[in-house]
mmCIF file of the protein (N, C-alpha, C, O) and its ligand, coordinates in Angstrom:
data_MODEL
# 
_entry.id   MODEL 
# 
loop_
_entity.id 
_entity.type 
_entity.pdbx_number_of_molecules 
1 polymer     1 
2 non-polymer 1 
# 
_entity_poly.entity_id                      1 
_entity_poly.type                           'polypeptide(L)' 
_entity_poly.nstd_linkage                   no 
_entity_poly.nstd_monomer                   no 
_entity_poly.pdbx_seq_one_letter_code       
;(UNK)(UNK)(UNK)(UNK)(UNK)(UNK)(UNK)(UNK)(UNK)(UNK)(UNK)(UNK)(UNK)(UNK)(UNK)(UNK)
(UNK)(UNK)(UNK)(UNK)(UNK)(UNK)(UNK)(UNK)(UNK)(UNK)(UNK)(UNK)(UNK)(UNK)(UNK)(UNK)
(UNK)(UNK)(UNK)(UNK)(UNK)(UNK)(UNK)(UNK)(UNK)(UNK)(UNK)(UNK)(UNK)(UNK)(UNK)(UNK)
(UNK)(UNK)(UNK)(UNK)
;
_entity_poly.pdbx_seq_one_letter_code_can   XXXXXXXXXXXXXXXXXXXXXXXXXXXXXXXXXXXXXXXXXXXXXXXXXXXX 
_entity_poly.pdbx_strand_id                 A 
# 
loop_
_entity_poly_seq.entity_id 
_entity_poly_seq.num 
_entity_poly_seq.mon_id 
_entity_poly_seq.hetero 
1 1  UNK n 
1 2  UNK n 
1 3  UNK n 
1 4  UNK n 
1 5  UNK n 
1 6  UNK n 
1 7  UNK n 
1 8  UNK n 
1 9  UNK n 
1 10 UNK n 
1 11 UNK n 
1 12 UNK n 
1 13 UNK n 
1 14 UNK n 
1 15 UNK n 
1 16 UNK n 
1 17 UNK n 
1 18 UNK n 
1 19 UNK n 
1 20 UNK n 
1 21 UNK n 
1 22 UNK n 
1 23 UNK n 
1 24 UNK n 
1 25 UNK n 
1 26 UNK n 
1 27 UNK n 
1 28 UNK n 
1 29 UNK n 
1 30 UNK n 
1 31 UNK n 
1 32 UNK n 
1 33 UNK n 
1 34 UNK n 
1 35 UNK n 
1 36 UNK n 
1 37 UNK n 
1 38 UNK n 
1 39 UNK n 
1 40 UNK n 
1 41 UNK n 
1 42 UNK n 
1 43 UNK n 
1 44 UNK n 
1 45 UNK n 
1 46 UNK n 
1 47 UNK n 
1 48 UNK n 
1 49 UNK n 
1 50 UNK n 
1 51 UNK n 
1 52 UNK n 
# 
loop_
_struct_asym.id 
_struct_asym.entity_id 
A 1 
B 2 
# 
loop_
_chem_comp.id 
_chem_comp.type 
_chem_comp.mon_nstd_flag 
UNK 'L-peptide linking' . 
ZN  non-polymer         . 
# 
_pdbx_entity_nonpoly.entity_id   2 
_pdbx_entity_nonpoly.name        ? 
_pdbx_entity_nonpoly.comp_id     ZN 
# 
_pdbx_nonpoly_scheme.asym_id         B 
_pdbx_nonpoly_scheme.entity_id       2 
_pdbx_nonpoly_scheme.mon_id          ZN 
_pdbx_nonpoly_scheme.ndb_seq_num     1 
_pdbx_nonpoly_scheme.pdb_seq_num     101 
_pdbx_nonpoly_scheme.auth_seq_num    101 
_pdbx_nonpoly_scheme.pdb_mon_id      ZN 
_pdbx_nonpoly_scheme.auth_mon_id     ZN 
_pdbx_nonpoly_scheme.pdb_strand_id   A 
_pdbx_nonpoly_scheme.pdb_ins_code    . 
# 
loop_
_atom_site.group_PDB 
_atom_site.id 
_atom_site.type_symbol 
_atom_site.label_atom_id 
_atom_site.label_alt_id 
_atom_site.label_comp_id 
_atom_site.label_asym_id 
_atom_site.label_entity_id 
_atom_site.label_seq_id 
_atom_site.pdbx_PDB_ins_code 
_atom_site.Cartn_x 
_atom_site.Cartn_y 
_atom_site.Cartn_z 
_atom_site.occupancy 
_atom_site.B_iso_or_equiv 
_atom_site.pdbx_formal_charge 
_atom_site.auth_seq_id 
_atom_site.auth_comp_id 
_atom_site.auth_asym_id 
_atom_site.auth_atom_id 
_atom_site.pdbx_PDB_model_num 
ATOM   1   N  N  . UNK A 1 1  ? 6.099  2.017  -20.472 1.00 0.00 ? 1   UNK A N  1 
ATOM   2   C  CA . UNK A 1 1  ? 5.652  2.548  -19.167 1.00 0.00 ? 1   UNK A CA 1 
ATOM   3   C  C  . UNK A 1 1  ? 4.880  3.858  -19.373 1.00 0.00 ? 1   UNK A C  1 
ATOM   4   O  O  . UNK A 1 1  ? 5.406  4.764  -20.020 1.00 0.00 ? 1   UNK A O  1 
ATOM   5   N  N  . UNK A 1 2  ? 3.455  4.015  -18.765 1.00 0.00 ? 2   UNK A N  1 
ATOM   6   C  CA . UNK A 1 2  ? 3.002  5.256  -18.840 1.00 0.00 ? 2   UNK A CA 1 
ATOM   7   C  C  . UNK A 1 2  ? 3.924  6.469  -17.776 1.00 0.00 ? 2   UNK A C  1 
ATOM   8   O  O  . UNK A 1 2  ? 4.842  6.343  -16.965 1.00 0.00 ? 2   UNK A O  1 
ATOM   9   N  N  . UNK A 1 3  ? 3.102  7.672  -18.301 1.00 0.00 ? 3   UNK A N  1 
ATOM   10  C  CA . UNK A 1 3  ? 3.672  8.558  -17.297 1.00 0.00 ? 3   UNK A CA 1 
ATOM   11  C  C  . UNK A 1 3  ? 3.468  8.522  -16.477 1.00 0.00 ? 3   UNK A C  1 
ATOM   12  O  O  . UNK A 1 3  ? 4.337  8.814  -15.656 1.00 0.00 ? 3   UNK A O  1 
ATOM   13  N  N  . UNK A 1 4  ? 1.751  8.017  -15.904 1.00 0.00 ? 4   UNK A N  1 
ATOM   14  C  CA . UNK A 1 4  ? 1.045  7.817  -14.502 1.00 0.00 ? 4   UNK A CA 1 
ATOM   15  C  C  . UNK A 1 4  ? 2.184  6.723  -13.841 1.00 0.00 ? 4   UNK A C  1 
ATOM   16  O  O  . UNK A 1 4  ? 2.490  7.179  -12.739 1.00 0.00 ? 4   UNK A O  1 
ATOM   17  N  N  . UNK A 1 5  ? 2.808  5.653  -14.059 1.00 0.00 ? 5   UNK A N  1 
ATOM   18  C  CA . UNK A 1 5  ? 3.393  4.844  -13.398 1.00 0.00 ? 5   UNK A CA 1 
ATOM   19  C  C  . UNK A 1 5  ? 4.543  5.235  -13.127 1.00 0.00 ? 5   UNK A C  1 
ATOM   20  O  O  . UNK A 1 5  ? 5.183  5.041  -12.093 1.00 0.00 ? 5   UNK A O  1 
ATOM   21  N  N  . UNK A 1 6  ? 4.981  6.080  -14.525 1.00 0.00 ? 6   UNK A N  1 
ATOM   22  C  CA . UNK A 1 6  ? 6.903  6.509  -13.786 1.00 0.00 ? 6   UNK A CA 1 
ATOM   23  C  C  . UNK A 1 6  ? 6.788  7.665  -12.873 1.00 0.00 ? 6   UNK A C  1 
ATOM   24  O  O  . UNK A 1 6  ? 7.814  8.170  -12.418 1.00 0.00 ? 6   UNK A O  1 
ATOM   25  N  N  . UNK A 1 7  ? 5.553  8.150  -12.552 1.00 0.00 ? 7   UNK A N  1 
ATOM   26  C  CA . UNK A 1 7  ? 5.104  9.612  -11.508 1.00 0.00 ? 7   UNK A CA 1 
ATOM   27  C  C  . UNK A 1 7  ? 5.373  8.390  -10.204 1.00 0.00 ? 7   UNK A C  1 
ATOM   28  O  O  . UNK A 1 7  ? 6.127  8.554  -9.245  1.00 0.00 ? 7   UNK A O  1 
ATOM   29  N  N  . UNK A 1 8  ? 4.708  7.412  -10.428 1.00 0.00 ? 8   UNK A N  1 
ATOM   30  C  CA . UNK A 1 8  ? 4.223  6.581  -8.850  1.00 0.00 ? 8   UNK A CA 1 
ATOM   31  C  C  . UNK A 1 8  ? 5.813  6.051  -8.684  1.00 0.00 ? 8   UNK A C  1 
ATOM   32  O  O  . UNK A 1 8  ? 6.259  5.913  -7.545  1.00 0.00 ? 8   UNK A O  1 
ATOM   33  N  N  . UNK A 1 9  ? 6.663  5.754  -9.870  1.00 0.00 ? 9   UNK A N  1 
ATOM   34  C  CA . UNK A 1 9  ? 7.941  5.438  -9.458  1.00 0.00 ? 9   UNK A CA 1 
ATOM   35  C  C  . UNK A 1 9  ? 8.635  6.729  -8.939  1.00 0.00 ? 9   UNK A C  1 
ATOM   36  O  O  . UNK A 1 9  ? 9.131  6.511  -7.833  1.00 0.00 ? 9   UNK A O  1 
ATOM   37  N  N  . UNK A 1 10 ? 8.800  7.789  -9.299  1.00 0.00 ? 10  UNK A N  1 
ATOM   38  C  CA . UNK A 1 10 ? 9.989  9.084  -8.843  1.00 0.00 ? 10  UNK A CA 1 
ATOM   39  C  C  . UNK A 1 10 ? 9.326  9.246  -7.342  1.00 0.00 ? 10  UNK A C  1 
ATOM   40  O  O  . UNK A 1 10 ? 10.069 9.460  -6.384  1.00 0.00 ? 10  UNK A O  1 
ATOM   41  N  N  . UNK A 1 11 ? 7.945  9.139  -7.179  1.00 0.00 ? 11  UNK A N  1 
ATOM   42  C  CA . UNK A 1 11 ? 7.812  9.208  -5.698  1.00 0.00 ? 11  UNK A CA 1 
ATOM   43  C  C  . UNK A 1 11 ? 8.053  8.268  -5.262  1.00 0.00 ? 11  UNK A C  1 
ATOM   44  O  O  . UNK A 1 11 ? 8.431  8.826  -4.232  1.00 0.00 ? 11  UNK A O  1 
ATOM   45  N  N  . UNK A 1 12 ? 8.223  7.166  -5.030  1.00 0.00 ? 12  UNK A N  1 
ATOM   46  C  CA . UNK A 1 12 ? 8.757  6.442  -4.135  1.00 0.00 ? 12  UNK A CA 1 
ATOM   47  C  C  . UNK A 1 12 ? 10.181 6.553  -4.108  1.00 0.00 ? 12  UNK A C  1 
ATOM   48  O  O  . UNK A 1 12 ? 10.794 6.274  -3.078  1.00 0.00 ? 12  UNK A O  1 
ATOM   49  N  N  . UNK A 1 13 ? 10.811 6.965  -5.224  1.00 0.00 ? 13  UNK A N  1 
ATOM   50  C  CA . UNK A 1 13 ? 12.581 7.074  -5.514  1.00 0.00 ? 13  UNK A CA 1 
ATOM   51  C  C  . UNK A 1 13 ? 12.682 7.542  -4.570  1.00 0.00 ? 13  UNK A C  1 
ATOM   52  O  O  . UNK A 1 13 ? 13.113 7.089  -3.510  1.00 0.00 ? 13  UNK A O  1 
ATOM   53  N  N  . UNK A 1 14 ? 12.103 9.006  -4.952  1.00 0.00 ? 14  UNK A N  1 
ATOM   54  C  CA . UNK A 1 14 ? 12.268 10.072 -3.960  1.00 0.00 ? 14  UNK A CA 1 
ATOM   55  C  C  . UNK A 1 14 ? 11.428 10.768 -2.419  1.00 0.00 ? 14  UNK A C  1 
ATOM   56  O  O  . UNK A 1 14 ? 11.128 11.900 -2.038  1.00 0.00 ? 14  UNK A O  1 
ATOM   57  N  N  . UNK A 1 15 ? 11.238 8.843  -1.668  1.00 0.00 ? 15  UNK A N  1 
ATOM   58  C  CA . UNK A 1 15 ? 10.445 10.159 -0.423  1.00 0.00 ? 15  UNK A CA 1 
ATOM   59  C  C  . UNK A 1 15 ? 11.171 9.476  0.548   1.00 0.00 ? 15  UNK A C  1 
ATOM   60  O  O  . UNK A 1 15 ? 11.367 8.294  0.829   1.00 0.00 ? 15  UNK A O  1 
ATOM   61  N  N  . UNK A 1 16 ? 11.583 10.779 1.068   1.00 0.00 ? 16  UNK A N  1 
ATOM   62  C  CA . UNK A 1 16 ? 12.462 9.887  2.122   1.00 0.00 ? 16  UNK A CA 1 
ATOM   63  C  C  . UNK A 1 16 ? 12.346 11.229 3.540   1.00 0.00 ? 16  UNK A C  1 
ATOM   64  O  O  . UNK A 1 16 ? 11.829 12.331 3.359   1.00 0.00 ? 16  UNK A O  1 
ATOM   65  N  N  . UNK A 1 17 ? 12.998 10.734 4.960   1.00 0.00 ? 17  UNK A N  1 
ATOM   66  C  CA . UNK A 1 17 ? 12.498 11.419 5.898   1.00 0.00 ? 17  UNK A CA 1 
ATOM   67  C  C  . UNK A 1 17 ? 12.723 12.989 5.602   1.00 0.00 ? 17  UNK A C  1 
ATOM   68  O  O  . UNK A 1 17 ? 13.752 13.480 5.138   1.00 0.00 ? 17  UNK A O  1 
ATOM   69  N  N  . UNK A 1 18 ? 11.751 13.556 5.902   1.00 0.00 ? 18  UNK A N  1 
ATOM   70  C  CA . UNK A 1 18 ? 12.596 15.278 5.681   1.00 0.00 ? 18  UNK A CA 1 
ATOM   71  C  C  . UNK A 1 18 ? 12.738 16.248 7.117   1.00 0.00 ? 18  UNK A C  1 
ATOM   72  O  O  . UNK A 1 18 ? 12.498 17.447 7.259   1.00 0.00 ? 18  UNK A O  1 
ATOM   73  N  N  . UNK A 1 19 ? 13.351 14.971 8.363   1.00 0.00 ? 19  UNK A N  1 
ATOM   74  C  CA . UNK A 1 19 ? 13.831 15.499 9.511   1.00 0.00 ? 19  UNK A CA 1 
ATOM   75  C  C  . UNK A 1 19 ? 15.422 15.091 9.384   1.00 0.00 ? 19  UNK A C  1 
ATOM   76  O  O  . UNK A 1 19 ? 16.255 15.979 9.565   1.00 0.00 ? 19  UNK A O  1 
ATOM   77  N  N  . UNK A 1 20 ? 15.823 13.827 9.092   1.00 0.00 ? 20  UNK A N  1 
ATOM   78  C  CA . UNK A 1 20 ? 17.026 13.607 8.723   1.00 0.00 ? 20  UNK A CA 1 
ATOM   79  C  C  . UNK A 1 20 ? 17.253 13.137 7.653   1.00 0.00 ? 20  UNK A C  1 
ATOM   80  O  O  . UNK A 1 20 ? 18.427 12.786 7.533   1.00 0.00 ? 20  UNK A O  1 
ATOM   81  N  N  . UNK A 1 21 ? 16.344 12.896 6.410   1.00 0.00 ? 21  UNK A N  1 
ATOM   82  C  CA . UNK A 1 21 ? 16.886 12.654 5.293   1.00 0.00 ? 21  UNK A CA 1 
ATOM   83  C  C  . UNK A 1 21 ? 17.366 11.550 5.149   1.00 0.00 ? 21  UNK A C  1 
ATOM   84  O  O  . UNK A 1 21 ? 18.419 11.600 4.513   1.00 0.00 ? 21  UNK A O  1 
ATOM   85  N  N  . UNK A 1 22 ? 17.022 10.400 5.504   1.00 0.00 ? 22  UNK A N  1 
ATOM   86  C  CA . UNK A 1 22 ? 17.198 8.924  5.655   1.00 0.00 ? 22  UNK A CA 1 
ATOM   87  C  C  . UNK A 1 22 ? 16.113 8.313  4.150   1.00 0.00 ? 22  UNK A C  1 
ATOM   88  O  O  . UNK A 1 22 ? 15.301 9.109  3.679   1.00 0.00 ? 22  UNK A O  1 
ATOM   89  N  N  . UNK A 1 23 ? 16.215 7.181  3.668   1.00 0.00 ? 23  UNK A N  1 
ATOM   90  C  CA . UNK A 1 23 ? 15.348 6.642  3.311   1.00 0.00 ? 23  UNK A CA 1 
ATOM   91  C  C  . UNK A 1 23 ? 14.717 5.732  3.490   1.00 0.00 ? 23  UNK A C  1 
ATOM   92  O  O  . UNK A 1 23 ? 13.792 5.656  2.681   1.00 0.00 ? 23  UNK A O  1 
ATOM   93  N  N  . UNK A 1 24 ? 14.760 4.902  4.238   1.00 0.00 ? 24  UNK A N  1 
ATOM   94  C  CA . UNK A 1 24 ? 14.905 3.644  5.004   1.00 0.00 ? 24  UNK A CA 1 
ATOM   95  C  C  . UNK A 1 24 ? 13.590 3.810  6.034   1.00 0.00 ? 24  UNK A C  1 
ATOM   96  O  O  . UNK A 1 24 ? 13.455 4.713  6.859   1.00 0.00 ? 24  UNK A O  1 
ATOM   97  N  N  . UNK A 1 25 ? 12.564 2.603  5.752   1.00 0.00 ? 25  UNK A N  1 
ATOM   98  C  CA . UNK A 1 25 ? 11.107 3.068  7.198   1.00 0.00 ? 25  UNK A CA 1 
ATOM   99  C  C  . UNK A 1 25 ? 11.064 4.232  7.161   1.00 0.00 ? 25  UNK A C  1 
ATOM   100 O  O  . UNK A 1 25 ? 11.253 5.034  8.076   1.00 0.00 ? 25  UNK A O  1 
ATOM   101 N  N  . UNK A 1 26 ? 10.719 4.470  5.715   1.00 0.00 ? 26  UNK A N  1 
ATOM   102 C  CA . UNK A 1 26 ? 9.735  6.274  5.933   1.00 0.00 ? 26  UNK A CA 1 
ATOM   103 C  C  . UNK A 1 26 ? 8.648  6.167  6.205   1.00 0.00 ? 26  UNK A C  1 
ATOM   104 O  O  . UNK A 1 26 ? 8.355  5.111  5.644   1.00 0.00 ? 26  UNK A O  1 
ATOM   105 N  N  . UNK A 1 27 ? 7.877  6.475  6.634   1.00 0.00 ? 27  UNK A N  1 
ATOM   106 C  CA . UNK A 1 27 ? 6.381  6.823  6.506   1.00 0.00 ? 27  UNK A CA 1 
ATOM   107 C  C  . UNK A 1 27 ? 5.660  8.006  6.320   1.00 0.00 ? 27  UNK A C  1 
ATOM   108 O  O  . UNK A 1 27 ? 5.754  9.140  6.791   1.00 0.00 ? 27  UNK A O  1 
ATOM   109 N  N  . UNK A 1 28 ? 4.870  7.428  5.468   1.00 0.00 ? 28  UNK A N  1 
ATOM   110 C  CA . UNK A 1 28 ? 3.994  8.251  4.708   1.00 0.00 ? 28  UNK A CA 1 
ATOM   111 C  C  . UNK A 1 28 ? 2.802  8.601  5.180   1.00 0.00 ? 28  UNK A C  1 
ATOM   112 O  O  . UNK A 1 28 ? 2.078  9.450  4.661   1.00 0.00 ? 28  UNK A O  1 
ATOM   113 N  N  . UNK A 1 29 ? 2.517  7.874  6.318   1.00 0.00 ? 29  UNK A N  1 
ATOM   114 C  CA . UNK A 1 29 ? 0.971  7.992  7.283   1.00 0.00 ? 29  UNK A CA 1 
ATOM   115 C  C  . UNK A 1 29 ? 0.978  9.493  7.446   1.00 0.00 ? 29  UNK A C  1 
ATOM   116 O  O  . UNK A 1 29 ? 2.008  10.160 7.548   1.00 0.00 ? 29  UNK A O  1 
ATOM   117 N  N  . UNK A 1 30 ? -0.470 10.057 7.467   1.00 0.00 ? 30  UNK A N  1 
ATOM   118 C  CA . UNK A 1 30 ? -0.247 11.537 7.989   1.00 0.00 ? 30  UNK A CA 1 
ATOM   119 C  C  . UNK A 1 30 ? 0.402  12.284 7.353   1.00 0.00 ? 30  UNK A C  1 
ATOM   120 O  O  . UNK A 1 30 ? 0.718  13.351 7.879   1.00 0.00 ? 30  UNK A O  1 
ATOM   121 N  N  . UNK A 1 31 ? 0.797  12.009 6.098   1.00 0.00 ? 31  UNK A N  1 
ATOM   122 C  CA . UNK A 1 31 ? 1.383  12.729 5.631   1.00 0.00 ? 31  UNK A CA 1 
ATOM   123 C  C  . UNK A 1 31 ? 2.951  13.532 6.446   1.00 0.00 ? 31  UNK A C  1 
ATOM   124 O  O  . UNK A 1 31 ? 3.403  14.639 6.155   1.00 0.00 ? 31  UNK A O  1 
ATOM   125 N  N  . UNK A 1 32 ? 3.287  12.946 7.075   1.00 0.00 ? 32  UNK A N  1 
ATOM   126 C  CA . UNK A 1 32 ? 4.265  13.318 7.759   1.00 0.00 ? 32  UNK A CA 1 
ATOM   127 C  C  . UNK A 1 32 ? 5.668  13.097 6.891   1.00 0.00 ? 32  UNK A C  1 
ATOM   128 O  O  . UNK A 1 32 ? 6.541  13.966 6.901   1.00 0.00 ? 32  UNK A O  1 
ATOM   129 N  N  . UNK A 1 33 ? 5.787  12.056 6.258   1.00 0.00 ? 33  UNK A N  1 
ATOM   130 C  CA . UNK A 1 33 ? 7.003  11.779 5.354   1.00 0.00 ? 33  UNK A CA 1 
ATOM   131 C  C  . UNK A 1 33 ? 7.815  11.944 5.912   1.00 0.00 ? 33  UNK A C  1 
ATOM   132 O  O  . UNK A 1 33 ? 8.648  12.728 5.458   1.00 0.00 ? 33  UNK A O  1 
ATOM   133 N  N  . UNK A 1 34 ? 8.081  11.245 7.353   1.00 0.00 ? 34  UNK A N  1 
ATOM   134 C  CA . UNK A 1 34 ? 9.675  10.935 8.148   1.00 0.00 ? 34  UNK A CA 1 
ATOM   135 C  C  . UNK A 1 34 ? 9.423  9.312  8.272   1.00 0.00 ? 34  UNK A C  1 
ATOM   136 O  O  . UNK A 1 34 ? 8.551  8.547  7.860   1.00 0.00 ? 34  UNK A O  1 
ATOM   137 N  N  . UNK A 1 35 ? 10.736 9.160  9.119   1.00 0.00 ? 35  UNK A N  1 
ATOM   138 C  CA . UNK A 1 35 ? 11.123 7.692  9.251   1.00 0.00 ? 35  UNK A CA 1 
ATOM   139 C  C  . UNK A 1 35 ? 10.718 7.425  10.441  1.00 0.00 ? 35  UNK A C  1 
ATOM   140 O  O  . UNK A 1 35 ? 10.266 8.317  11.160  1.00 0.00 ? 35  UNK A O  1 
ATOM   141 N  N  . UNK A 1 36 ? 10.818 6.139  10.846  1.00 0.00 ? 36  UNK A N  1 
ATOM   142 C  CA . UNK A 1 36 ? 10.509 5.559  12.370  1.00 0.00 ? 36  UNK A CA 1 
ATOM   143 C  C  . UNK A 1 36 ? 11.065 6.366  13.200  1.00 0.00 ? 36  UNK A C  1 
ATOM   144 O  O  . UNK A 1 36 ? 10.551 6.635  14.286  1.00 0.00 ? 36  UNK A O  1 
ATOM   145 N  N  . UNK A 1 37 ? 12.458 6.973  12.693  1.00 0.00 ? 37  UNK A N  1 
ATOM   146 C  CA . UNK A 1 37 ? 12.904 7.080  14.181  1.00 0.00 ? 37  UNK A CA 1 
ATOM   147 C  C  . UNK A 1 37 ? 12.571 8.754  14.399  1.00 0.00 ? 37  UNK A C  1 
ATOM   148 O  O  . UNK A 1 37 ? 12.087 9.272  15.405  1.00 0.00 ? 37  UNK A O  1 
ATOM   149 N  N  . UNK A 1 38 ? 12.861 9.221  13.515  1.00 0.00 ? 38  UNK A N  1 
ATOM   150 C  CA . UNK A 1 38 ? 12.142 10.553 13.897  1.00 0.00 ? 38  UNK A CA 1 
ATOM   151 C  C  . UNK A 1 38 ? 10.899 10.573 13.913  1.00 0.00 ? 38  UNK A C  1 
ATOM   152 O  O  . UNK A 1 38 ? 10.447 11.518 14.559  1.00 0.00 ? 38  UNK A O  1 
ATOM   153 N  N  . UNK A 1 39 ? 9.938  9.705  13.324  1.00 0.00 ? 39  UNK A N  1 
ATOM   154 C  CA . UNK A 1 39 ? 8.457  10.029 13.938  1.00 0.00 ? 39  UNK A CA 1 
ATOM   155 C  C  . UNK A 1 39 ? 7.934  9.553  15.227  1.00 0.00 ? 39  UNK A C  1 
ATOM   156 O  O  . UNK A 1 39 ? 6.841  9.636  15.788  1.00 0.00 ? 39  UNK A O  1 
ATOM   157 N  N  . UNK A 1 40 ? 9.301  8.922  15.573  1.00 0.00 ? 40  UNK A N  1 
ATOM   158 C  CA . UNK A 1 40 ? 8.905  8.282  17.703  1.00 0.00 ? 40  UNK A CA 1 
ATOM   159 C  C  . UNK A 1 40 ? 9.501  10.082 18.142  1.00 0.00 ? 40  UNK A C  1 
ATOM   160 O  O  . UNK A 1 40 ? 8.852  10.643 19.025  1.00 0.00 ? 40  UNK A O  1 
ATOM   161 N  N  . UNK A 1 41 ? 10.117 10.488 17.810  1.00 0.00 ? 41  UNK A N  1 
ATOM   162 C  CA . UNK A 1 41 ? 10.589 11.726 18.519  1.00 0.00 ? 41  UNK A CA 1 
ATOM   163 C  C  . UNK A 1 41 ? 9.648  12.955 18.210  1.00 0.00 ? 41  UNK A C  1 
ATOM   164 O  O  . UNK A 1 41 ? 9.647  13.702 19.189  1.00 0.00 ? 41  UNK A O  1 
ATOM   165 N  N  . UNK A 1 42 ? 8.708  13.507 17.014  1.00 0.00 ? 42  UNK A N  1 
ATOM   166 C  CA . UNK A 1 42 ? 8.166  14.281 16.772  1.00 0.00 ? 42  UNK A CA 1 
ATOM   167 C  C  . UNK A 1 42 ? 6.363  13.726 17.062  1.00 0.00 ? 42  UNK A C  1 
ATOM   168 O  O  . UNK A 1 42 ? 5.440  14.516 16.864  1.00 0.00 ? 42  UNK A O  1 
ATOM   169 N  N  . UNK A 1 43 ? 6.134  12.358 17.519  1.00 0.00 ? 43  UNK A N  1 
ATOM   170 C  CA . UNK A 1 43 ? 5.401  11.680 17.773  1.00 0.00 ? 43  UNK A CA 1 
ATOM   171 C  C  . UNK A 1 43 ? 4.134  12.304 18.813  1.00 0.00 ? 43  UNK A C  1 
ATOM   172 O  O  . UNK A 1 43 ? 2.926  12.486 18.661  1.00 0.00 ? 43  UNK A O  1 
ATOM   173 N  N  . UNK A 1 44 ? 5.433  12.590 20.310  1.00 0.00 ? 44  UNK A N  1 
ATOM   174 C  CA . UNK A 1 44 ? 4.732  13.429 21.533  1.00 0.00 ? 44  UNK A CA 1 
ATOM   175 C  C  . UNK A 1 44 ? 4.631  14.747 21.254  1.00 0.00 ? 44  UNK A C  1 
ATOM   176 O  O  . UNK A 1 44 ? 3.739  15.382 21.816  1.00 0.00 ? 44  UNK A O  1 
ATOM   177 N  N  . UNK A 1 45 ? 5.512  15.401 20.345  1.00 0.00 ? 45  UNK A N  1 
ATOM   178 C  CA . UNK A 1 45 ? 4.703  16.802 19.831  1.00 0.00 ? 45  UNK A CA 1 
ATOM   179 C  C  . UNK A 1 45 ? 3.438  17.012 19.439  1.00 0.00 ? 45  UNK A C  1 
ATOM   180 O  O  . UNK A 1 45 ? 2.736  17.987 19.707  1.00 0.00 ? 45  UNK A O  1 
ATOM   181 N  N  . UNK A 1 46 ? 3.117  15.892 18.675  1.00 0.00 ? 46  UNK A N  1 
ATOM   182 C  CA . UNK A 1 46 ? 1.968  16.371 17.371  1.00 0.00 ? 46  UNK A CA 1 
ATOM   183 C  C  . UNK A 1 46 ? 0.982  15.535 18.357  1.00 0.00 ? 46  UNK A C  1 
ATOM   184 O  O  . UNK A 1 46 ? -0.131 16.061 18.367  1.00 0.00 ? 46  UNK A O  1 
ATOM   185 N  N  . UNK A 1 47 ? 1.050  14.579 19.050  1.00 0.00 ? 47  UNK A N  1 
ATOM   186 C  CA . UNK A 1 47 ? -0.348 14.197 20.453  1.00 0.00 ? 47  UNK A CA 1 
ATOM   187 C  C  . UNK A 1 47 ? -0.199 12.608 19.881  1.00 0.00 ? 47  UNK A C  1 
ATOM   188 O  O  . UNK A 1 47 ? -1.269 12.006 19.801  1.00 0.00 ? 47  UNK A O  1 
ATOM   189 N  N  . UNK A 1 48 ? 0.870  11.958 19.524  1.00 0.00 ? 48  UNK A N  1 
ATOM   190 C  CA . UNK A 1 48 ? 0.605  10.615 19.258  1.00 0.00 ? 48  UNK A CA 1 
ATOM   191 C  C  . UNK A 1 48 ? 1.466  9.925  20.880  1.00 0.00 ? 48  UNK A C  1 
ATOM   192 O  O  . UNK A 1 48 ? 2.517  10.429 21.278  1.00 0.00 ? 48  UNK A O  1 
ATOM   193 N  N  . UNK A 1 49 ? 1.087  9.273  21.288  1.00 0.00 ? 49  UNK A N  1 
ATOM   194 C  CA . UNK A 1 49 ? 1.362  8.361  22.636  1.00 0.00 ? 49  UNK A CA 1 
ATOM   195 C  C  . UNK A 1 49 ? 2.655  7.867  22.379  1.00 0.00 ? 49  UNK A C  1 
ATOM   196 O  O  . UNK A 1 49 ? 3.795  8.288  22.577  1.00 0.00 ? 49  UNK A O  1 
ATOM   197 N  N  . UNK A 1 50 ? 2.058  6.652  21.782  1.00 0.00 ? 50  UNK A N  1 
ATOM   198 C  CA . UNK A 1 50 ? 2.999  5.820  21.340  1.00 0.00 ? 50  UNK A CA 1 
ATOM   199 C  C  . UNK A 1 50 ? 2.770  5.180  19.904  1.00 0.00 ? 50  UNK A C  1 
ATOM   200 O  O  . UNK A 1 50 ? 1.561  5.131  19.682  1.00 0.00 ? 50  UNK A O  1 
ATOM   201 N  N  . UNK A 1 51 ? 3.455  4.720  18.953  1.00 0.00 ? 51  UNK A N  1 
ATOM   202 C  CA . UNK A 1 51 ? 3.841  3.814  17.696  1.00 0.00 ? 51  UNK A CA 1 
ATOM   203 C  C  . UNK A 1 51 ? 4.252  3.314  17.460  1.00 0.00 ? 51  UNK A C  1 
ATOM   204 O  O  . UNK A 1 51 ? 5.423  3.689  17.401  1.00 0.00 ? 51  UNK A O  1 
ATOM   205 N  N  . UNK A 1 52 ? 4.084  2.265  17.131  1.00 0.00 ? 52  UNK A N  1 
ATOM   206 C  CA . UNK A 1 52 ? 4.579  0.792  16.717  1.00 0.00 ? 52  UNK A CA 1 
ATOM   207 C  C  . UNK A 1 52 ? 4.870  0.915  15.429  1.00 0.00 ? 52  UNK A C  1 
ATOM   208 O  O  . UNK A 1 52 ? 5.286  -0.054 14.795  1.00 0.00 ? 52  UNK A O  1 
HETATM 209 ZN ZN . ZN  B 2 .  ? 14.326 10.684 10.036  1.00 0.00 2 101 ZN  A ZN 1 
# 
């Protein structure tokens, strides 16, 4: 395994929401790096409507 690939593995190990710290449906869009459920709640802050 190169290093470039075990870099692309520890980030995915390690990204998980950093509103509650879940790992589970994070997203990475926007660079936001939370999960579904906190990005429906921090969603109407930042000017998003709604998300699916
Ligand atoms: Zn969360």
């Amino acid at each position: 395994m190169t290093d470039e690939k075990r870099n692309l593995r520890e980030e995915k190990k390690n990204r998980k929401c950093r509103v509650c710290g879940t790992r589970q449906a994070v997203i990475r869009k926007y660079k936001l790096l939370v999960c579904r459920r906190c990005f429906k709640e921090i969603a109407g802050k930042i000017g998003f409507k709604k998300f699916d």
